[in-house]
C-alpha positions in Angstrom: 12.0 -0.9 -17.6 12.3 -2.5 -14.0 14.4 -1.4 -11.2 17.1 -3.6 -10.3 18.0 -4.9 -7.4 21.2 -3.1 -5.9 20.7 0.0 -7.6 21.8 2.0 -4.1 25.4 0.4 -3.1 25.8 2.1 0.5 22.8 -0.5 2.3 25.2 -1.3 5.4 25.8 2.1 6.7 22.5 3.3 7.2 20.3 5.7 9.5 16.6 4.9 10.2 14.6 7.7 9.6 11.5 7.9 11.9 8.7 5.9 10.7 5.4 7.2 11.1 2.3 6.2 12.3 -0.6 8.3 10.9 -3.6 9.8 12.4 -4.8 12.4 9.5 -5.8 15.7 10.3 -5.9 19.3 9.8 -2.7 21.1 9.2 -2.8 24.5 10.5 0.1 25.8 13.1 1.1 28.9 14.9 4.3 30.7 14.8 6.8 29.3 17.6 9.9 31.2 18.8 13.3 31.1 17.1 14.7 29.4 20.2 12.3 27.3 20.1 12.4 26.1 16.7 16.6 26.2 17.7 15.8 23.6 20.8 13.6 21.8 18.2 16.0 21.5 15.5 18.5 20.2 17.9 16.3 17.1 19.0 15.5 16.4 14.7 18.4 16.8 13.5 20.7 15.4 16.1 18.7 12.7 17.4 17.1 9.0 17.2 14.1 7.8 18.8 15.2 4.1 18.0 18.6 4.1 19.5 19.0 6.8 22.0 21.6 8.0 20.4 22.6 11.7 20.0 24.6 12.8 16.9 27.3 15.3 17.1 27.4 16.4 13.2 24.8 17.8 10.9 24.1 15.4 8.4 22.5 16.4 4.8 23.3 16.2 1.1 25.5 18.0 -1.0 24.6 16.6 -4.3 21.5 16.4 -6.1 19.1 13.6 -5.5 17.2 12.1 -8.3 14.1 10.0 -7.0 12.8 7.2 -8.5 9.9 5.3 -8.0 9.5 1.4 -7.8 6.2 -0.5 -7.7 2.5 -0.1 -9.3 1.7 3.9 -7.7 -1.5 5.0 -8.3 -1.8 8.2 -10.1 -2.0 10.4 -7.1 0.9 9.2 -5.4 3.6 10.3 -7.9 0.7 13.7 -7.6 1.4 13.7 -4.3 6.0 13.3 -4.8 6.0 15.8 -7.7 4.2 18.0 -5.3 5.9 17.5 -2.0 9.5 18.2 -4.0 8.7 20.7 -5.6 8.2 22.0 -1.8 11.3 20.8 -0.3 13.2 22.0 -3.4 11.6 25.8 -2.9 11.9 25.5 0.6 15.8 24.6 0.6 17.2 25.3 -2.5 18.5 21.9 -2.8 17.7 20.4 -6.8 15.2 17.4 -6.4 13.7 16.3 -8.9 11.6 12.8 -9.9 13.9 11.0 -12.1 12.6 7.7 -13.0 9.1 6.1 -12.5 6.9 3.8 -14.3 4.7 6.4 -15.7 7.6 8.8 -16.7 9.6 5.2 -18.6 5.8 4.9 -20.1 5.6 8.1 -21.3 9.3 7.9 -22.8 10.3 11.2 -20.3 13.2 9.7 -19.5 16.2 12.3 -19.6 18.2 11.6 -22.5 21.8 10.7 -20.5 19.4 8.6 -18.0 21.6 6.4 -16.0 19.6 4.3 -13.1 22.8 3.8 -11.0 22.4 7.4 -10.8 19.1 7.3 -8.5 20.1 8.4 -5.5 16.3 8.8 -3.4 14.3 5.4 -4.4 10.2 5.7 -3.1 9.6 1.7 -2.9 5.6 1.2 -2.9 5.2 -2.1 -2.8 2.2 -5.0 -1.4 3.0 -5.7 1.9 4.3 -9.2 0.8 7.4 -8.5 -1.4 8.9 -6.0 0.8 10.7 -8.0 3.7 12.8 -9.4 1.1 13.2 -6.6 -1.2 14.3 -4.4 1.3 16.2 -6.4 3.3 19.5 -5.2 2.2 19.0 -2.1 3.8 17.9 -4.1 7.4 21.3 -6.3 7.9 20.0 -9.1 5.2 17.3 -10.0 8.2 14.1 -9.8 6.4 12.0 -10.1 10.0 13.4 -6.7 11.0 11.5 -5.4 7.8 8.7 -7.5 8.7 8.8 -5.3 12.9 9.0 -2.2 10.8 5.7 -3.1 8.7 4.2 -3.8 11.6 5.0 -1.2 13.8 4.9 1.9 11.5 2.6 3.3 8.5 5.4 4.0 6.4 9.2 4.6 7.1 12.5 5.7 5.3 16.3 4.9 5.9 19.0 7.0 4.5 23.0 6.2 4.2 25.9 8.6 4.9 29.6 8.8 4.0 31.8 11.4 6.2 28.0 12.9 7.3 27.4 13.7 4.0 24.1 11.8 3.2 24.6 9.7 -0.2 21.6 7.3 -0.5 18.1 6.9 1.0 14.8 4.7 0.5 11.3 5.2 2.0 9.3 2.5 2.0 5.2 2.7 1.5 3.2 -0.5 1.7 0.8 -0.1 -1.2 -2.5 -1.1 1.0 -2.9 2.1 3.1 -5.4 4.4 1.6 -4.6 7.6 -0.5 -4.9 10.6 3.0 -2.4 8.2 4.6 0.1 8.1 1.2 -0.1 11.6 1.3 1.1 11.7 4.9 3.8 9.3 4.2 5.0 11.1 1.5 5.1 14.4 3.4 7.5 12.8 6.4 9.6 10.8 4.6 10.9 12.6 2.2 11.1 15.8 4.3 12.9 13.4 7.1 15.7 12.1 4.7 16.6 15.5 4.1 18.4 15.0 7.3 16.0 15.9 10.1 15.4 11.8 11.1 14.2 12.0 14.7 10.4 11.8 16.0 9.5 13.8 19.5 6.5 14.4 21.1 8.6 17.5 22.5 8.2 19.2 19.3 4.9 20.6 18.3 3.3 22.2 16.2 5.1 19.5 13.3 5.2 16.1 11.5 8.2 15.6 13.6 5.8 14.4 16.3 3.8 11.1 16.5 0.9 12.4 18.5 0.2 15.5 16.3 -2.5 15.3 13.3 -0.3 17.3 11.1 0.2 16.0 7.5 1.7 18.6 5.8 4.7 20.8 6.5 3.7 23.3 9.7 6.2 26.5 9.8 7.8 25.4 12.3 9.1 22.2 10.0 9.5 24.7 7.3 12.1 27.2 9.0 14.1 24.1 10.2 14.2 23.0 6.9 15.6 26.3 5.5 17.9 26.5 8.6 19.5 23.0 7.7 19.7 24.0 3.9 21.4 26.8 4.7 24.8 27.0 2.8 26.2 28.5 6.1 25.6 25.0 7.8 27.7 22.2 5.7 27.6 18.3 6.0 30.0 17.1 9.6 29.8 20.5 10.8 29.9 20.2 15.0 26.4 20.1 16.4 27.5 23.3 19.0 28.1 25.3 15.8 25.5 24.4 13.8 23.4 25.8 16.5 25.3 28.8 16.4 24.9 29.2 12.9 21.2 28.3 12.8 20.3 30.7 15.3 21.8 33.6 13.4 19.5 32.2 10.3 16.4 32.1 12.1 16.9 35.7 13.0 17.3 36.8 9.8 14.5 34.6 8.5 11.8 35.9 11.1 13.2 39.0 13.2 12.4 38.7 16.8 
């Protein structure tokens, strides 16, 4: 069973996720302050390193995501997604789960009710080739603005949004790179469509930063992650009391 084409109906109305550009390394980090993770959280989570642009709501799901994956993946990649949300899903609470892959169709493990228009999170891994005009629905129908992203990033995700609330998302993972560099991918893309999009060299220790070697989830990326998951921050709620709310979570999280 193939995945169709048009499976995710919100293309137009979309937010580029940072791509990333990968440098493998260690990932050890120390503990940073709460105010600092605050300040950090407010450059992720409210920001864009491709437009400039500053956001003044939080933006993150409410409902469930169900990821599917599209293309020829090696063993180890859909390893490496069973693995990295079974992280996010511990580390927010939020149910994410792998719901359609080659290997799971293969293996007849689809759910029983399995409904593809229900695949909210689609992982495309793909040759290099077929994806400026597979994914260039989600790029204004322009195929050469897929064709700058190849070029200028490893990997890189987009997600959709109605009223802040984020309904759709892809993250796109040309299929030549070798396996550390999947692994990477995997790790920022699927933690950055949670709703923490921006890249900044201002934030460190963290995969949130371009120049850093990390490739898995540092603290400091895991308390902001709880922060935003936290059901006392909702989708559209005002930046200013977001921050509010956040900073009364990181106290309670790590007492300072």
């Amino acid at each position: 069973m193939a995945m169709k084409r048009g499976v995710l109906k919100w293309c137009p109305a979309a937010v580029l996720a940072a791509a990333v550009t990968i440098a493998p390394g260690a990932a050890g980090a120390q503990s940073a302050s709460n105010q600092t993770i605050l300040e950090h959280f407010n450059i992720i989570a409210f920001g864009s390193e491709y437009t400039g642009r500053r956001y003044d709501h939080v933006r993150k799901w409410r409902a469930p995501i169900l990821v599917g994956i599209e293309g020829k993946v090696p063993a180890y990649f859909e390893t490496f997604v069973l693995q990295h949300i079974g992280d996010l899903q511990r580390l927010t609470g939020h149910p994410i789960r792998l719901y359609y892959s080659p290997t799971v169709y293969r293996e007849g493990r689809l759910a029983p009710d399995f409904d593809q228009t229900k695949i909210n999170l689609i992982l495309y891994y793909l040759p290099v080739k077929r994806i400026p005009e597979r994914l260039s629905c989600y790029f204004d129908n322009d195929p050469e603005k897929v064709r700058e992203m190849i070029r200028t990033s490893t990997c890189f995700a987009k997600f959709g949004t109605r009223k802040n609330e984020i309904r759709w998302a892809i993250a796109v993972f040309p299929s030549h790179h070798p396996k550390d560099y999947m692994r990477a991918c995997v790790v920022e893309e699927l933690t950055q469509v949670l709703g923490l999009p921006n890249d900044s060299d201002a934030v460190k220790p963290s995969i949130f930063n371009d120049q850093s070697r990390y490739f898995e989830l540092t603290d400091h990326d895991r308390r902001m992650l709880k922060m935003l998951y936290d059901p006392r921050i909702t989708p559209g709620m005002p930046r200013k009391e977001a921050l509010r709310q956040g900073r009364l979570i990181l106290d309670e999280l790590n007492p300072q």
